[in-house]
DRENMARNU-45250 format. One line per field, with one value per residue: x, y, z of N, C-alpha, C, CB in turn; residue in one letter; chain; residue number from 0. Coordinates in steps of 0.2 Angstrom, whole numbers, plus 5000, padded with zeros to 4 digits. Atoms other than C-alpha are relative to their C-alpha. Glycine has a CB too. Layout:
<sites>
n_xx: X_...;
n_yy: Y_...;
n_zz: Z_...;
ca_xx: X_...;
ca_yy: Y_...;
ca_zz: Z_...;
c_xx: X_...;
c_yy: Y_...;
c_zz: Z_...;
cb_xx: X_...;
cb_yy: Y_...;
cb_zz: Z_...;
rest: A_...;
kette: A_...;
nr: NUM_...;
</sites>
This chain:
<sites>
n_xx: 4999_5001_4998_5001_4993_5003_4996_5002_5003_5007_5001_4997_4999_5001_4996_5004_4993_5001_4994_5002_4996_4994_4998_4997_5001_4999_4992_4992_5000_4998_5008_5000_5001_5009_5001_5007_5000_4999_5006_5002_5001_5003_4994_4994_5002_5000_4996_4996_4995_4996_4996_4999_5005_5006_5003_4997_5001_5005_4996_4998_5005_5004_4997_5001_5008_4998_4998_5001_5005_4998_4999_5006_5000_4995_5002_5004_5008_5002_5004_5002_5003_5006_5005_4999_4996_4996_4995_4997_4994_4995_4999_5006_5004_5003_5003_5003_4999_5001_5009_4997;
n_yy: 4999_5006_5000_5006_5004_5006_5003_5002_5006_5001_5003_4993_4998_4993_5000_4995_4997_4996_4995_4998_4993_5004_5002_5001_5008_5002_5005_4996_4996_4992_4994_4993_5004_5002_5003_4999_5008_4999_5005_4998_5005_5003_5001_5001_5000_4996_4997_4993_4997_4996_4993_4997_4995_5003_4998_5002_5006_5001_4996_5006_5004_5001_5003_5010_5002_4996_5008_5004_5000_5000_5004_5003_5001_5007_5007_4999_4996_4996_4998_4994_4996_5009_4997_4996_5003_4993_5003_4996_4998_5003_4998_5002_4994_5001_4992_4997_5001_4995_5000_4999;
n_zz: 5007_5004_5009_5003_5005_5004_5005_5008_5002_4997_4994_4996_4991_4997_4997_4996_4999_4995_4997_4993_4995_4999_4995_4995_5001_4994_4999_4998_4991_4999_5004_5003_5005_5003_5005_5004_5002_5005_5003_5006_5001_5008_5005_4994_4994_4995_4997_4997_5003_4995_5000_4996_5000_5002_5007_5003_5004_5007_5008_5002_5002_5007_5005_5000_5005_5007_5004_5000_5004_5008_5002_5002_5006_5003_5000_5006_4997_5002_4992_5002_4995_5001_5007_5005_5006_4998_4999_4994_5000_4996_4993_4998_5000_4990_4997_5005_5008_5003_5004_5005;
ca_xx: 5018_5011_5019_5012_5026_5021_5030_5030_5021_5007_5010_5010_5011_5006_5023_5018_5033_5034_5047_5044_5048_5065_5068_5079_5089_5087_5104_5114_5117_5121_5105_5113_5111_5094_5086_5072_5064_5062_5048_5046_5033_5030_5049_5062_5062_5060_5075_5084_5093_5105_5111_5119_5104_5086_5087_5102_5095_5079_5091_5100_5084_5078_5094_5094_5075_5080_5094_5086_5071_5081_5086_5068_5070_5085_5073_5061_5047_5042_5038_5023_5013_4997_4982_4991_5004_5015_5033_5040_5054_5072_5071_5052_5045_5047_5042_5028_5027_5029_5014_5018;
ca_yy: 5023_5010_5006_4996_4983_4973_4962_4960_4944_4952_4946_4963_4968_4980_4986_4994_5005_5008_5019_5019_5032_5029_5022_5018_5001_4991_4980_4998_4999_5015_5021_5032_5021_5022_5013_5014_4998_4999_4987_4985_4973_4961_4960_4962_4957_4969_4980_4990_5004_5011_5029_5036_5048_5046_5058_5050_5034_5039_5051_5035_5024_5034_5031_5013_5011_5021_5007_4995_5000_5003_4985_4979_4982_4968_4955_4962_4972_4990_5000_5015_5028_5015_5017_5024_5019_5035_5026_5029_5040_5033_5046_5042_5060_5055_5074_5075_5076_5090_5097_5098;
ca_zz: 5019_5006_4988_4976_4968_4953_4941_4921_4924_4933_4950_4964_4983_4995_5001_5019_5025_5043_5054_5073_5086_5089_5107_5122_5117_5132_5128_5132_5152_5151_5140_5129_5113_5103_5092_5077_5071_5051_5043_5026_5026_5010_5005_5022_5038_5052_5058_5070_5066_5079_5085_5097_5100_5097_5081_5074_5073_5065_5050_5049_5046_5030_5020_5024_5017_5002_4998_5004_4991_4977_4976_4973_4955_4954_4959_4944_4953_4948_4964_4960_4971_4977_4965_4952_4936_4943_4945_4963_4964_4970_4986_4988_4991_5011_5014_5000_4982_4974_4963_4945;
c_xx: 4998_5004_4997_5007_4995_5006_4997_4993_4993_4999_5001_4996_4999_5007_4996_5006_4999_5005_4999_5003_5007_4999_5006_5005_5001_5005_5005_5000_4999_4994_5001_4998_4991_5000_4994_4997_4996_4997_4999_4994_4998_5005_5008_4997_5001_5008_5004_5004_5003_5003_5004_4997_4992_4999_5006_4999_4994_5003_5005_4995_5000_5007_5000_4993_5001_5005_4997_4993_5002_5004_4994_5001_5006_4996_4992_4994_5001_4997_4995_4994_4991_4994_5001_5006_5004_5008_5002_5005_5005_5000_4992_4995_4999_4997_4993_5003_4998_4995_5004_4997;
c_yy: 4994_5003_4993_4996_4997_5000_5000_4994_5001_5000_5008_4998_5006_5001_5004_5002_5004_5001_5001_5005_4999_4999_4998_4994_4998_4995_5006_5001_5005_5004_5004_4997_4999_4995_5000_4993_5004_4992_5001_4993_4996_4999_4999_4997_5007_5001_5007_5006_5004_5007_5000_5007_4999_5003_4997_4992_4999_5003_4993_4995_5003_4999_4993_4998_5003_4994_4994_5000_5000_4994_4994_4999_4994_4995_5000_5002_5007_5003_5008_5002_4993_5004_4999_4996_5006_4994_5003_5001_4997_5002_4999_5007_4999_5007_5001_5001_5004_5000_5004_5005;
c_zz: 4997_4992_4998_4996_4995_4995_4994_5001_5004_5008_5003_5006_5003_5005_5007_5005_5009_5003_5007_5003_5004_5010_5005_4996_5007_5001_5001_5009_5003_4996_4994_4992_4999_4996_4995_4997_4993_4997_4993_4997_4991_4997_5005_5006_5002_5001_5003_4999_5007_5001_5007_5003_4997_4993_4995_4999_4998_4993_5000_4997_4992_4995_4999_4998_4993_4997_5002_4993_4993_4998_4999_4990_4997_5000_4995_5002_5000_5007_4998_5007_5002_4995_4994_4995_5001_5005_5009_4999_5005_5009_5003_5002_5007_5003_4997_4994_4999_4992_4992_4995;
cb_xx: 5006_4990_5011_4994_5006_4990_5002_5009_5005_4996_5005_4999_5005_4992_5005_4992_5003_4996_5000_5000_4996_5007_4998_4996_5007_4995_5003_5001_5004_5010_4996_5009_5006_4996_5000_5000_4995_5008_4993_5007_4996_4996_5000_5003_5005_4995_5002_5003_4998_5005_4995_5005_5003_4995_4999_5005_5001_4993_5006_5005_4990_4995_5006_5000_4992_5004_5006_4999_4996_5005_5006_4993_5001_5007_4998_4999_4998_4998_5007_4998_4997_4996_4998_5001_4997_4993_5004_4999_4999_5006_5003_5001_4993_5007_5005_4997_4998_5008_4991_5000;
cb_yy: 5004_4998_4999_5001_4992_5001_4993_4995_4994_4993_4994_5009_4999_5001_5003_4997_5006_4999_5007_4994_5003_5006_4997_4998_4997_4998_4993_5010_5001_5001_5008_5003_4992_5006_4994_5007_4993_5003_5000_5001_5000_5003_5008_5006_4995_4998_4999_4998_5005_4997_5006_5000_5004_5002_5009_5002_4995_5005_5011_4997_5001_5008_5002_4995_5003_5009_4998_4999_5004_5006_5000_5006_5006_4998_4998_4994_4999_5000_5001_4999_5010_4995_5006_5007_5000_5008_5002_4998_5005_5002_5008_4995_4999_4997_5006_5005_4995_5003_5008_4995;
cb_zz: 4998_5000_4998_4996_5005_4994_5002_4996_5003_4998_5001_4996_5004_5005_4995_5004_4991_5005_4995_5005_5007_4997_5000_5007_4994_5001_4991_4995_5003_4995_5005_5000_5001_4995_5001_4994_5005_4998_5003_4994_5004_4996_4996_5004_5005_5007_4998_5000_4993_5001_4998_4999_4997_5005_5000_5002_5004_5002_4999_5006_5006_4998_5000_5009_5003_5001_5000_5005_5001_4998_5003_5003_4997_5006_5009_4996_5008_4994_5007_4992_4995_5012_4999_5002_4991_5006_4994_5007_5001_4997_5001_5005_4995_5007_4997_5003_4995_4999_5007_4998;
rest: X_X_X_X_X_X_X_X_X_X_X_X_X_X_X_X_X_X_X_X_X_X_X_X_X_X_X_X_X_X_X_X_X_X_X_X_X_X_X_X_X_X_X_X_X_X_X_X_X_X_X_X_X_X_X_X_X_X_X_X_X_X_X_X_X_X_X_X_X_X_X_X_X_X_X_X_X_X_X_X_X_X_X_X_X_X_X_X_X_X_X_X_X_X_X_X_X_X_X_X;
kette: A_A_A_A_A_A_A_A_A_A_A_A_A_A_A_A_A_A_A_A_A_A_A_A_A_A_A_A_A_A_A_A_A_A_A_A_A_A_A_A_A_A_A_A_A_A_A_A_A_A_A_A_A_A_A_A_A_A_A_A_A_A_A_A_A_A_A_A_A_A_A_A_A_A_A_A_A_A_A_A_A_A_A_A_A_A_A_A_A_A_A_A_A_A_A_A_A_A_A_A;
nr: 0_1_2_3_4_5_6_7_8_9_10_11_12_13_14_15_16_17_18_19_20_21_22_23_24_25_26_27_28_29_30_31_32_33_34_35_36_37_38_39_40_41_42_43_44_45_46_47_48_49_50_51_52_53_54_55_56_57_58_59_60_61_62_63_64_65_66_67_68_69_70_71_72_73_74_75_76_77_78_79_80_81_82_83_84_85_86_87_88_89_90_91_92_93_94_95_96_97_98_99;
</sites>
């Protein structure tokens, strides 16, 4: 998924939001412990997110990008659909965006 950011002052980025397929972690012994890796590039580092299952540590990933995104506007950057002047929403439409 891409967002565009831009500031008052003009300046803007291609946010480019990726979500991998959750995995094994290879530091559990035992296997049971997943992990998803969570990129936002152009603003975080790269990270982990952990479960105790391969689908609980991808529904754990998308709240953690959701706050992590909504704290872009603290550092004065407007985040909208790419192309366009259409504000992105706080939950981001990660399913699709409903038609108006």
């Amino acid at each position: 998924m891409h967002l565009d950011a831009r500031r008052a002052d003009g300046e803007s980025r291609r946010l480019c939001i990726a979500i991998s397929t959750p995995e094994r972690d290879p530091n559990d012994p035992q296997g049971n412990t997943y992990r998803t890796l969570l990129e936002v590039d152009g603003f975080f580092k790269p990270r982990y997110i952990y479960g105790e299952g391969s689908l609980q540590s991808l529904t754990l990933t998308i709240p953690i990008l959701e706050e992590s995104l909504a704290h872009i506007p603290a550092r004065g950057w407007t985040l909208y659909y790419p192309g366009t002047d259409d504000v992105a929403s706080p939950d981001l439409h990660l399913f699709g965006r409903s038609k108006k």
